[in-house]
MARDO-982264 format. One record per residue (C-alpha): x, y, z; residue in three letters. Coordinates in steps of 0.5 Angstrom, whole numbers, padded with zeros to 4 digits, always signed. Layout:
// MARDO-982264
XYZALA...
END
This chain:
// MARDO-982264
+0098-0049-0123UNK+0095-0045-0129UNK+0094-0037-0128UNK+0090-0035-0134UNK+0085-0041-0135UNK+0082-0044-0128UNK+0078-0051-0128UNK+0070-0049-0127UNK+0070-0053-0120UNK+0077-0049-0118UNK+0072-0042-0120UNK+0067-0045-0115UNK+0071-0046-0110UNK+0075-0039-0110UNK+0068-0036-0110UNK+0066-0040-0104UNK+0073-0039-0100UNK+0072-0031-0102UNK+0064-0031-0099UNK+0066-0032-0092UNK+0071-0025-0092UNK+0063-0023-0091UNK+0063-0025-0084UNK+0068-0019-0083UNK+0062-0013-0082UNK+0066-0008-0086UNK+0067-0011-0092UNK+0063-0010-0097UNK+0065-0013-0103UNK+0071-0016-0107UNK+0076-0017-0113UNK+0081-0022-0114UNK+0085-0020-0119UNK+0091-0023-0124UNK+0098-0020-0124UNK+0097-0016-0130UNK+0090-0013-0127UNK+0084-0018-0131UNK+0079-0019-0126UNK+0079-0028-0125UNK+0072-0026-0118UNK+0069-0020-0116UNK+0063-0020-0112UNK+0060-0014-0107UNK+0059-0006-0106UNK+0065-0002-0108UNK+0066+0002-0101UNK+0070+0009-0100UNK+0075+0005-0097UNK+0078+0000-0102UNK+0085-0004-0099UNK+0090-0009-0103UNK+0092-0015-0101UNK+0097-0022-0104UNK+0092-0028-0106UNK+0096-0034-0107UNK+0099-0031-0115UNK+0093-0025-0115UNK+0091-0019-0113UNK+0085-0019-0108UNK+0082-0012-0107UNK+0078-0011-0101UNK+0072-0005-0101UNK+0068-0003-0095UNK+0068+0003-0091UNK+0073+0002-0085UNK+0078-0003-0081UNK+0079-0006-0088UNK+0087-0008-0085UNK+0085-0009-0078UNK+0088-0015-0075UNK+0081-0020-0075UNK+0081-0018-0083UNK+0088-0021-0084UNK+0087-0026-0080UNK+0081-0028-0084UNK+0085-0028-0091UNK+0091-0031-0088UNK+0086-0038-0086UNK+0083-0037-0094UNK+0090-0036-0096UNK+0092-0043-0094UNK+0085-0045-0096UNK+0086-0042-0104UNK+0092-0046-0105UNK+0090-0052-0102UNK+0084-0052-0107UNK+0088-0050-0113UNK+0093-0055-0112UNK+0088-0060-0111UNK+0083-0059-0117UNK+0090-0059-0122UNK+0091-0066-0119UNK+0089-0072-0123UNK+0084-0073-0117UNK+0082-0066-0115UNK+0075-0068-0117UNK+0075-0073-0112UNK+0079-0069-0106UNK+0074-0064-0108UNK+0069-0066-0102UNK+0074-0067-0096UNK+0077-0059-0098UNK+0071-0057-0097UNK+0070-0060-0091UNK+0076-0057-0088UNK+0074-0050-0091UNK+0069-0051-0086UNK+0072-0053-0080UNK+0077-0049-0081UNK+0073-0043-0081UNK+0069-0046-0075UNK+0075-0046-0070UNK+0077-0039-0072UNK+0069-0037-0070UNK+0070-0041-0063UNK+0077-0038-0062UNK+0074-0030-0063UNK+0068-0033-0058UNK+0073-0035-0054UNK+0077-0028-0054UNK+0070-0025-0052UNK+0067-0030-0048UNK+0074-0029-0043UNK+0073-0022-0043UNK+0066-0023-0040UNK+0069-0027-0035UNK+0073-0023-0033UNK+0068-0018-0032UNK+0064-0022-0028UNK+0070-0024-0023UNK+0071-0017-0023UNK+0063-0016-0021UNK+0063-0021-0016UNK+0068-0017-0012UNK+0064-0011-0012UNK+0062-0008-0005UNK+0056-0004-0008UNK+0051-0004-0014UNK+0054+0002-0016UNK+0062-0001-0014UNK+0059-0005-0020UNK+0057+0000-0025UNK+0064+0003-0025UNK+0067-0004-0025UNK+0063-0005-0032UNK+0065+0001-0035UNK+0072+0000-0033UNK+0073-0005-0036UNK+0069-0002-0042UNK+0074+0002-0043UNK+0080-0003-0042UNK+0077-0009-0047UNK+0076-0004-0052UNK+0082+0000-0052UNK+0079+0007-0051UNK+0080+0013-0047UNK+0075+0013-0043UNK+0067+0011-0043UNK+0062+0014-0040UNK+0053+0012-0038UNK+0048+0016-0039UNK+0042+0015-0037UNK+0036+0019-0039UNK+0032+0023-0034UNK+0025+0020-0034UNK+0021+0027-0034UNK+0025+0032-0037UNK+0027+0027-0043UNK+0035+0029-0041UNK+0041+0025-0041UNK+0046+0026-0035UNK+0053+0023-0033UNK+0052+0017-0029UNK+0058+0014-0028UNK+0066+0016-0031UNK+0071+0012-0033UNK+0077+0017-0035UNK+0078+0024-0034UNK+0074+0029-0033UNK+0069+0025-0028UNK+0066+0031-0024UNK+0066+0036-0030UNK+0061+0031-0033UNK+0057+0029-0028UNK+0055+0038-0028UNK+0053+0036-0036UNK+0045+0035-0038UNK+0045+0034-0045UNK+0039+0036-0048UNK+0032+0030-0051UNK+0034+0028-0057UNK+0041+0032-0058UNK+0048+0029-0059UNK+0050+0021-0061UNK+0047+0019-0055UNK+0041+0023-0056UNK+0040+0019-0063UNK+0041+0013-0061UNK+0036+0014-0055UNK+0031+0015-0060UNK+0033+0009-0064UNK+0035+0004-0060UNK+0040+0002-0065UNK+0048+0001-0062UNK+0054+0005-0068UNK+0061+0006-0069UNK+0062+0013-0070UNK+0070+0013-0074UNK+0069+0021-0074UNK+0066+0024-0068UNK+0067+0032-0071UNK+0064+0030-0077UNK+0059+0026-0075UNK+0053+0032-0076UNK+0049+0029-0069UNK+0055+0031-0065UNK+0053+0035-0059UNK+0061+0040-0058UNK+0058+0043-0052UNK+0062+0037-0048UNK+0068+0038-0052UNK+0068+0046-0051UNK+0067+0044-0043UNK+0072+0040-0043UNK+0077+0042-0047UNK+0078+0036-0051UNK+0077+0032-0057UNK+0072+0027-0058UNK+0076+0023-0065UNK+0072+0017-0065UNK+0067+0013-0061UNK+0063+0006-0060UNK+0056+0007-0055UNK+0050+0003-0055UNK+0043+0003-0052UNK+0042+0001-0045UNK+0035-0003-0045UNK+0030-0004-0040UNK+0022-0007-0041UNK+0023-0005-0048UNK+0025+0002-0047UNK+0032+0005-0047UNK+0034+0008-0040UNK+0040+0010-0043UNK+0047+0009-0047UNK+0055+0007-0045UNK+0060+0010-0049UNK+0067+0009-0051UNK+0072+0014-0054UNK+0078+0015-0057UNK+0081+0009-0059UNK+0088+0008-0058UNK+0089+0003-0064UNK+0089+0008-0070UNK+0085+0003-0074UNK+0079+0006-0069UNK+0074+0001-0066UNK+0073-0006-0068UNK+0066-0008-0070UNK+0068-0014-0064UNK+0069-0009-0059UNK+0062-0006-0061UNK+0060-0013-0059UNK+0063-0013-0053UNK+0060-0007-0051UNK+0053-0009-0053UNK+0053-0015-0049UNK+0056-0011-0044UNK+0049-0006-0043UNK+0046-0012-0041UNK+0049-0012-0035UNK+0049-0006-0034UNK+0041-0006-0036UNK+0040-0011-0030UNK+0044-0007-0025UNK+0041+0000-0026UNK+0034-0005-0025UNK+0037-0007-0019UNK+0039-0001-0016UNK+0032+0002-0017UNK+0029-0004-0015UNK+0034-0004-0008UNK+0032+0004-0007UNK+0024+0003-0008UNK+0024-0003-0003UNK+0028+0002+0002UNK+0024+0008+0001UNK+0018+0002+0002UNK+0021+0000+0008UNK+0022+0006+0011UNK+0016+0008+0009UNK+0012+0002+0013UNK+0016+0003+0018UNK+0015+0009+0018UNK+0008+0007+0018UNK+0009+0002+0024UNK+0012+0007+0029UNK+0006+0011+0027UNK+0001+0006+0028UNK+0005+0004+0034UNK+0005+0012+0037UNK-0002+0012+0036UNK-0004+0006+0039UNK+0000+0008+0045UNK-0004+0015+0045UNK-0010+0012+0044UNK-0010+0008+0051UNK-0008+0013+0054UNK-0013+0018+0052UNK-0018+0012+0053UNK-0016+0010+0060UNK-0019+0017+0064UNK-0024+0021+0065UNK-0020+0026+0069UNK-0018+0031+0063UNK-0012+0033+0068UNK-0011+0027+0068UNK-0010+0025+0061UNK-0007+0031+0059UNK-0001+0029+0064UNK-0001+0023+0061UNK-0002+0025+0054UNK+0004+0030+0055UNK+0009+0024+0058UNK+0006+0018+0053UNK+0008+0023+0047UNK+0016+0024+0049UNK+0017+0017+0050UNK+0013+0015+0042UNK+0014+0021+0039UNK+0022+0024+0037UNK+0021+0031+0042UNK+0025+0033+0047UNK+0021+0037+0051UNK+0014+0039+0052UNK+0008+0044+0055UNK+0001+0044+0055UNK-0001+0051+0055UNK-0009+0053+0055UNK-0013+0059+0052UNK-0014+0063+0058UNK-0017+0070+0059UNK-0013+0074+0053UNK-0007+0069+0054UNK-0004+0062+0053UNK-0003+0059+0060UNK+0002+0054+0061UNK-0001+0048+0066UNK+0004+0042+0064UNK+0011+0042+0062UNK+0015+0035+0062UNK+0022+0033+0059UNK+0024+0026+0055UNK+0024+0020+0060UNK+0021+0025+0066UNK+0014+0026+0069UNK+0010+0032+0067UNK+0011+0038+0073UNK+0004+0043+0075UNK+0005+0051+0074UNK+0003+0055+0077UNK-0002+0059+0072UNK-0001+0065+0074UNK+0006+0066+0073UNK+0007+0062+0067UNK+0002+0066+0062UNK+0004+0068+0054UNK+0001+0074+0051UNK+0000+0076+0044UNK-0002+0069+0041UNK-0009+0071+0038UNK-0006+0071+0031UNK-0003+0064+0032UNK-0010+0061+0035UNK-0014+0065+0030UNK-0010+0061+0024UNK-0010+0054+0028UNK-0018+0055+0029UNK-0018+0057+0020UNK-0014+0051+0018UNK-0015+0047+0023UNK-0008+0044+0023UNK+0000+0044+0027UNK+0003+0051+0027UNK+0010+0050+0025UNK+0014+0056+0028UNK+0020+0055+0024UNK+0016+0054+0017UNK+0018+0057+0011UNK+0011+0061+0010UNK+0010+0068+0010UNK+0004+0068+0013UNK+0006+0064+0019UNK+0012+0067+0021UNK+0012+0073+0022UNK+0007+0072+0028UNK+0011+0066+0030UNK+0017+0072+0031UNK+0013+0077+0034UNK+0009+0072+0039UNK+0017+0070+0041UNK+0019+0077+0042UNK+0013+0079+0046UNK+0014+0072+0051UNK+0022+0073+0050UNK+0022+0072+0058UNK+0019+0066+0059UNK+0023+0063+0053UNK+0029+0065+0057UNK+0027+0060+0062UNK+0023+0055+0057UNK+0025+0051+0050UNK+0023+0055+0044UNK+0017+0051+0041UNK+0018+0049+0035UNK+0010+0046+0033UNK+0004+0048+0037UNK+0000+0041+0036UNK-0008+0044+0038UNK-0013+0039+0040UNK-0020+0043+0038UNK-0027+0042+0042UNK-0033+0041+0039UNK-0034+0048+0038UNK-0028+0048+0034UNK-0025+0052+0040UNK-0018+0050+0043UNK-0018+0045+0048UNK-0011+0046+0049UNK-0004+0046+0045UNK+0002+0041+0045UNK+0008+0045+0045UNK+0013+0041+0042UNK+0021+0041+0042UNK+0026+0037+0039UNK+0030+0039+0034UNK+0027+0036+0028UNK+0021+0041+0026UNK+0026+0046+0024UNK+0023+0046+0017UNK+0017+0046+0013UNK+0013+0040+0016UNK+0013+0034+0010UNK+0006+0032+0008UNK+0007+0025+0012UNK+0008+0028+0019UNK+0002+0034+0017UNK-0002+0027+0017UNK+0001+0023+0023UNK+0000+0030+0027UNK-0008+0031+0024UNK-0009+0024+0027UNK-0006+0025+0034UNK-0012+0031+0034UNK-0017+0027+0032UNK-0015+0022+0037UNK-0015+0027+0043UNK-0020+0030+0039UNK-0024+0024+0040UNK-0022+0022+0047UNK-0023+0030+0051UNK-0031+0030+0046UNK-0031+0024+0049UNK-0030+0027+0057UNK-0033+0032+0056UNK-0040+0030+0054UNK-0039+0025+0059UNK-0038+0030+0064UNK-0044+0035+0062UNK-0048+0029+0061UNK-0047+0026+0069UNK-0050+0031+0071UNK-0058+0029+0068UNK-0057+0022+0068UNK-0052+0019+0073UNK-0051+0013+0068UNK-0047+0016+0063UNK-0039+0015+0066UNK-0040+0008+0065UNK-0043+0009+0058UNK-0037+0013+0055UNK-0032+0009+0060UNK-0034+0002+0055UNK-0035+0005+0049UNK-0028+0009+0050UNK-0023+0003+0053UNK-0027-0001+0047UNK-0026+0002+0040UNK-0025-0003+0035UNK-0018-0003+0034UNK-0019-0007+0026UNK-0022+0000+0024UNK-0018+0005+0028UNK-0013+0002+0023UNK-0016+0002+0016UNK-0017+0009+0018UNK-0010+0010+0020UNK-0008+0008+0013UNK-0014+0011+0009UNK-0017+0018+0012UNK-0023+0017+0008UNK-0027+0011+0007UNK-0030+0010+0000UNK-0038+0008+0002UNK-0038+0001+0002UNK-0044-0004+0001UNK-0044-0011+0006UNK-0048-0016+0009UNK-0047-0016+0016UNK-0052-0018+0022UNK-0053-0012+0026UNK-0054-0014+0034UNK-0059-0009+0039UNK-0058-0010+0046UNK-0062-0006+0052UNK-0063-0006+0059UNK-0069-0007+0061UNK-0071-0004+0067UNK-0065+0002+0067UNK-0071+0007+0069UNK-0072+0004+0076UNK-0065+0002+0078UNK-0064+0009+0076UNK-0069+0011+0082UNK-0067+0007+0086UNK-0060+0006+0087UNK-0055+0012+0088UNK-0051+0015+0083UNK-0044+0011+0085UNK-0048+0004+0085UNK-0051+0006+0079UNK-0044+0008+0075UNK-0041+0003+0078UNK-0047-0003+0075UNK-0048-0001+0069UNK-0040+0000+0068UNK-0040-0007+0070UNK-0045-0010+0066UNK-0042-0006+0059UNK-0036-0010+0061UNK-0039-0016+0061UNK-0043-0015+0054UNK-0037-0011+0050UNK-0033-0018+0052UNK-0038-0022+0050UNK-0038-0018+0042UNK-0030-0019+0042UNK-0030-0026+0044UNK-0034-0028+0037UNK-0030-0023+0032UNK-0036-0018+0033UNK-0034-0010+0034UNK-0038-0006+0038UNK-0040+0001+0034UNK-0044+0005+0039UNK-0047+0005+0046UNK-0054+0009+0045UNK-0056+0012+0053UNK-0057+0005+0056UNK-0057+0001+0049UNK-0051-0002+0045UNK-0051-0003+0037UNK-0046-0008+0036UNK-0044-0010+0028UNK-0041-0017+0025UNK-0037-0017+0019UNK-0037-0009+0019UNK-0028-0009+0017UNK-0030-0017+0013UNK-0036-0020+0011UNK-0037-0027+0012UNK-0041-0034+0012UNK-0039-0034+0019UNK-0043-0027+0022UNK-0050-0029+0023UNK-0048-0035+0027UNK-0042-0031+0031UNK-0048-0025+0033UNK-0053-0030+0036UNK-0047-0034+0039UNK-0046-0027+0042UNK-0052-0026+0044UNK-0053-0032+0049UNK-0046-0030+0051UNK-0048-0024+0053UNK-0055-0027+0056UNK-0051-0032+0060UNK-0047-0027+0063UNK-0052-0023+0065UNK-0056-0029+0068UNK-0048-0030+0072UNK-0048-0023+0074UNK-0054-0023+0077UNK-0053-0029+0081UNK-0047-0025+0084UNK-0050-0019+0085UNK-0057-0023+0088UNK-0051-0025+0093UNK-0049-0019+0095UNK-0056-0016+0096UNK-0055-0013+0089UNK-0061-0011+0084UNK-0061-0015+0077UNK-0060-0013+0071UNK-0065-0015+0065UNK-0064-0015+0057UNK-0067-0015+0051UNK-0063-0017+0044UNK-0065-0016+0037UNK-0062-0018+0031UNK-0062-0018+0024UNK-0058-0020+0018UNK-0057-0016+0011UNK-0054-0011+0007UNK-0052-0004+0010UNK-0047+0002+0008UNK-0042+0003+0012UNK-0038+0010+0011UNK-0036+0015+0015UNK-0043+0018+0017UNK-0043+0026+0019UNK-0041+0032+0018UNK-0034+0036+0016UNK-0031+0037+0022UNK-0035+0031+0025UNK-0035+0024+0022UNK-0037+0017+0026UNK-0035+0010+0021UNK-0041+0007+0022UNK-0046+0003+0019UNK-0053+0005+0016UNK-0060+0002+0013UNK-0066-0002+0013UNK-0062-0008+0016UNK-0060-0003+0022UNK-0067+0000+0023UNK-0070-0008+0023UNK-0065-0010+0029UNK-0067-0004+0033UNK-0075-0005+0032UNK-0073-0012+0034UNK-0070-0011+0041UNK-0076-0006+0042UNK-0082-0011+0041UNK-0077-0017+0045UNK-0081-0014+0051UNK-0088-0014+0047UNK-0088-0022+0046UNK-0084-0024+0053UNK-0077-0026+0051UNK-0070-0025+0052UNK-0068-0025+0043UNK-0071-0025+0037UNK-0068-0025+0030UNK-0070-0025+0023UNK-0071-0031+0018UNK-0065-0028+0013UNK-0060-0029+0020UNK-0064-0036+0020UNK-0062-0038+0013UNK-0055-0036+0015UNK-0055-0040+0021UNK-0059-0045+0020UNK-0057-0050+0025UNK-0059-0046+0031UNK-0065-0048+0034UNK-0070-0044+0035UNK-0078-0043+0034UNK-0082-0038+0029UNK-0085-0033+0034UNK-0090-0029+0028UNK-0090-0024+0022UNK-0087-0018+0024UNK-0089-0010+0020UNK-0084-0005+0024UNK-0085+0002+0023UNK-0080+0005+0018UNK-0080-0002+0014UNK-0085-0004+0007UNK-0084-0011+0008UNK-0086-0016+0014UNK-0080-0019+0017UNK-0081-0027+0020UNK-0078-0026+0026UNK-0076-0032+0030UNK-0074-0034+0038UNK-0067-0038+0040UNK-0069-0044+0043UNK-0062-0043+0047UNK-0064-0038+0050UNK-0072-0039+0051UNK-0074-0039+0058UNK-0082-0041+0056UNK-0081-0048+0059UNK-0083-0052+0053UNK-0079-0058+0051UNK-0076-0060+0045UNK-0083-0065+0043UNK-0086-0058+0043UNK-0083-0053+0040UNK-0082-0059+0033UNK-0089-0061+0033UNK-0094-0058+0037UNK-0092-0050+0036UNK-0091-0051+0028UNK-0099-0054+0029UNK-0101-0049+0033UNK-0098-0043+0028UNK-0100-0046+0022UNK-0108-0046+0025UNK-0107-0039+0026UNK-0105-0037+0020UNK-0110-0041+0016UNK-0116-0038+0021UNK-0118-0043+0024UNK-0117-0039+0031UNK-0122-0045+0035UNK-0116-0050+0034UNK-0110-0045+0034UNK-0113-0043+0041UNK-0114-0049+0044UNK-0107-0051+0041UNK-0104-0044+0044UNK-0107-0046+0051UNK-0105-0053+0052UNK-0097-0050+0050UNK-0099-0045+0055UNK-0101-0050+0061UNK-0095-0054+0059UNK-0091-0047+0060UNK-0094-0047+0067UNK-0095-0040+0065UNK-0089-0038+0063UNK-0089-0038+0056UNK-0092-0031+0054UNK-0092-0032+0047UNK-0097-0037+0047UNK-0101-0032+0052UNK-0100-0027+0046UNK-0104-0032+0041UNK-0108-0034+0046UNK-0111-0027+0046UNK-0110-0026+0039UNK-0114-0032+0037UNK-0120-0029+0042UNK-0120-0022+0038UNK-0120-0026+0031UNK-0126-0030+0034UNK-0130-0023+0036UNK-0128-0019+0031UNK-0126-0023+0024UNK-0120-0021+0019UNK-0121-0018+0014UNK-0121-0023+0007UNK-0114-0020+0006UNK-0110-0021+0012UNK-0104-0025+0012UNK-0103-0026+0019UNK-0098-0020+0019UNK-0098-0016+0026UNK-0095-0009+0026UNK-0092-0006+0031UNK-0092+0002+0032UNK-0086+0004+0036UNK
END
């Protein structure tokens, strides 16, 4: 084979042969040389680094910066070896020209099988790491399993991650392998500083072959840690697009430092770990999620409890018991008192154990001194006063008050919270005193909240009692109001206010039902106050049960009315329809009621509903110290007048035309156009025929009621007032509404309506 001159195509494929040595990232460039040193091929950079190397009957010099003789280099020039002289013997032969294509052939897959053996190695090293990963008991088992063998593959001497702290921009050891563990996990590395720091910042994965003089080198871990850092790979950790923190591996033991397949191996490898550091945030926030909604529920659930048992007496003493028994069983207390404000002192009325029933004191033996300031600030605050709290204005009071009553602590648990339920006034009604070992701290914000909704439940309940009390004396019907609104607060809303204190105000369309007993005044002076208690509470029972039935909730009893609101939590298409099956649920039970009491020689009660459907604003309507979620607007004041004029035209119900349109297939008759007081605009009010005691039939109110109107209404009061009496004579008199027209029709005819009139009757009160 010549060495001095070369066949144009034996250059050719030489140069071809050499451009895959380009497939090792490190070399820059190349020079095949003769053995007297002239230069045959070059191609490429020269590096810092230049390595020779036997080529065939040449010289071949490498150039790049580092790993020039790493055992990937000399493999790859041993296969190209092979390759040369296969190309120089074959194009020197007679037929070179025409082997040409088949060496070029093998030169291709021969150099394939080499990349599919170097991904065999790789990929084999990642099996391992995923057996490995699959036998790991925790996420973080995983984590150190990973970095284990981040070291191992890549022959260092230990490997590390940091992580980035999100708000100081810092990076901190998370996991270690090697040496040194504890002494790191100590180490912060300032934002921005170090390798670590800059590859952070660029995201871009580096071979550092000279850790000392690399100019970014962070020595502070070195100096801690009295060791040198020589040489390192380290790669960026990436999750969402964002880098959350870096692996590292150092000090390789091979002395041709870390290979460019080991920074491909710790590349792969940060995916990994990317996705399990994912992981262990995702399984952290779903068990703070957890712990907070189950947290939620036992609250929810402690407050329902608390709830019932506040509703379900109107003897304050005897809430109070039950009250102080229900929260050692919902809530984690060991041991409770109820201590009242007394003349100068605290007096202790109730104390109770876990799983026992709360014992009477005798108050003249059980008085507390020297708590003035503990109530003065619970009265400013408003809020528990925890006597272990961290919190210089409290605790001082809290020690002189436990000194000055050291006596009756001797024999009583020393509290640990005094939860105070407040009047109306703002004055103390009387404080929980609560014991069990884990109020020894400052309160969390959660519990402040749970424990603010506990006093406004007690709040609610005892306001509650006590107006009821105050009002028994004037009006003898009051107990069996507040017992119905007490045992019926919506439970929907109870809830949605649990969850959030403070309501944004709302718009809904919703229909809003008025129910009143009419003949509430002389039951009054008739009957006495036990039977009056006991009728009216029956007859609320009936109603609030009638409302709940058809998805309605009831927002207040007024004196001897109730306001009831459909689609007050929701708003749906259902809500008009729902209030007027409700009504004449309500008027049915009444009419069952009656008969019941008519048997037993009992007085009947009679009612009248009005409804209306629209927009209102609901919210938390009143003051800072005292709020009620309600509903407001025109919508409200509309209903309320209807079940006033209901007497006014002889019916049981009356509702508006927008509540017809929501609920056009109820039957029902056009009674007038009604102006109330407080609304600019006539509302057409009509009467369900499902609940009409007129006796007209059906033919009636289809054909000949519509006539009789429309004669009216065109002023034509001759017509109408014969169409209205033959409706009336039918009615055999019971149909008041005729009666009215009757009447109306004899005015007009007396004294005509002016040219504007639109047949729109006012009513004032």
């Amino acid at each position: 084979m010549p060495t001095t001159t070369f066949h144009p195509a034996q250059l050719k494929f030489l140069q071809r042969i050499l451009s895959r040595l380009y497939i090792q990232p490190q070399i820059s460039g190349y020079r095949l040389l003769r053995q007297d040193g002239s230069t045959i091929l070059a191609d490429g950079q020269t590096g810092s680094l230049s390595v020779e190397h036997s080529f065939a009957e040449f010289i071949l010099h490498l150039d790049g910066s580092t790993g020039l003789d790493t055992p990937p280099v000399e493999r790859q020039i041993k296969s190209l070896r092979k390759l040369a002289n296969i190309v120089l013997r074959g194009l020197s032969d007679q037929n070179g020209m025409k082997a040409s294509f088949f060496i070029d052939s093998y030169l291709e897959v021969l150099l394939l099988l080499e990349e599919r053996i170097n991904l065999l190695n790789f990929y084999e090293r990642i099996l391992h790491l995923n057996k490995s990963i699959l036998m790991a008991d925790d996420l973080f088992g995983v984590l150190q399993i990973i970095m284990d063998t981040a070291c191992r593959a890549c022959n260092g001497e230990g490997s590390s991650l940091l992580l980035v702290d999100q708000k100081t921009g810092e990076m901190y050891f998370n996991v270690v392998s090697g040496e040194n563990e504890n002494v790191l996990k100590e180490i912060r590395i300032p934002a921005g500083k170090g390798i670590a720091g800059s590859v952070v910042n660029s995201a871009r994965p580096e071979i550092i072959p000279d850790v000392a003089a690399d100019s970014r080198s962070f020595q502070h871990v070195d100096q801690v840690l009295q060791h040198q850092t020589r040489n390192m790979i380290i790669a960026p950790i990436l999750a969402g697009g964002v880098v959350i923190g870096v692996l590292e591996v150092i000090n390789s033991k091979r002395s041709t430092g870390f290979l460019s397949e080991d920074l491909d191996f710790l590349i792969n490898i940060a995916s990994h770990t990317s996705l399990f550091i994912e992981n262990i945030k995702a399984k952290d926030a779903l068990v703070q999620s957890n712990r907070n909604l189950d947290r939620k529920n036992s609250e929810i659930h402690a407050l329902y409890e608390i709830g019932q048992i506040v509703n379900s007496s109107l003897d304050p003493e005897v809430l109070k018991q039950k009250l102080l028994q229900t929260l050692l069983e919902v809530m984690p207390v060991s041991e409770a008192l109820i201590l009242s404000p007394g003349n100068r002192s605290l007096v202790a009325e109730y104390h109770c154990l876990q799983n026992g029933r709360p014992t009477p004191l005798r108050a003249s033996e059980h008085k507390l001194a020297g708590a003035t300031d503990i109530l003065l600030w619970m009265h400013n605050y408003q809020e528990p006063f925890a006597f272990f709290e961290t919190v210089e204005k409290s605790s001082n009071i809290a020690q002189r008050f436990l000194e000055q009553n050291a006596d009756f602590y001797k024999q009583y648990p020393v509290p640990e919270l005094w939860v105070p339920i407040f009047k109306e006034n703002k004055e103390i009604e009387f404080i929980l005193s609560l014991n069990g070992g884990q109020f020894r701290r400052q309160i969390p914000v959660n519990d402040l909240k749970f424990f603010k909704s506990v006093m406004g439940v007690c709040y609610s309940a005892f306001r509650n009692v006590n107006s009821f009390r105050d009002a028994v004396e004037s009006r003898k019907r009051e107990e069996d109001l507040r017992r119905a609104f007490q045992k019926y607060v919506p439970s929907r809303i109870a809830a949605d206010l649990v969850e959030n204190e403070n309501p944004v105000p709302a718009q809904r369309i919703v229909s809003v039902l008025f129910a009143d007993i009419r003949n509430f005044t002389h039951l009054s002076e008739t009957l006495p106050p036990m039977e009056l208690v006991a009728l009216i509470n029956q007859h609320f029972e009936d109603m609030v049960d009638a409302v709940a039935l058809h998805g309605g909730v009831v927002d207040k009893f007024m004196g001897d009315s109730l306001m009831a609101v459909f689609g007050m939590t929701e708003s749906g298409p259902t809500d008009a329809a729902n209030a007027l099956k409700a009504a004449a649920e309500m008027q049915k039970r009444l009419s069952t009621r009656a008969l019941q009491n008519q048997s037993l020689g009992k007085l009947e009660l009679q009612m009248g509903i009005g409804l209306a459907s629209g927009p209102v604003i609901t919210g938390n309507i009143g003051s800072h110290t005292r709020m009620d979620y309600t509903i407001i607007g025109e919508t409200v004041n509309i209903a309320s007048r209807l079940e006033k004029a209901v007497k006014h035209y002889g019916v049981h119900t009356l509702f508006t035309e927008e509540t017809h349109k929501q609920a056009p297939q109820q039957p029902c008759r056009e009674v007038d156009l009604l102006q109330v007081r407080g609304s600019e605009r006539p509302a057409r009010v009509y009467e369900p025929l499902t609940l009409s005691r007129s006796g007209l039939g059906l033919q009636d109110y289809e054909q000949n009621w519509p006539l009789a109107l429309q004669a009216y209404r065109k002023r034509e009061f001759e017509t109408a007032r014969l169409a209205f009496k033959e409706l009336y004579e039918k009615s055999k008199g019971q149909d008041q509404v005729s009666s009215l027209y009757m009447e109306r029709c004899e005015h007009f005819q007396q004294n005509p309506p002016a040219e504007n009139w639109q047949a729109i009757h006012r009513l004032e009160n």
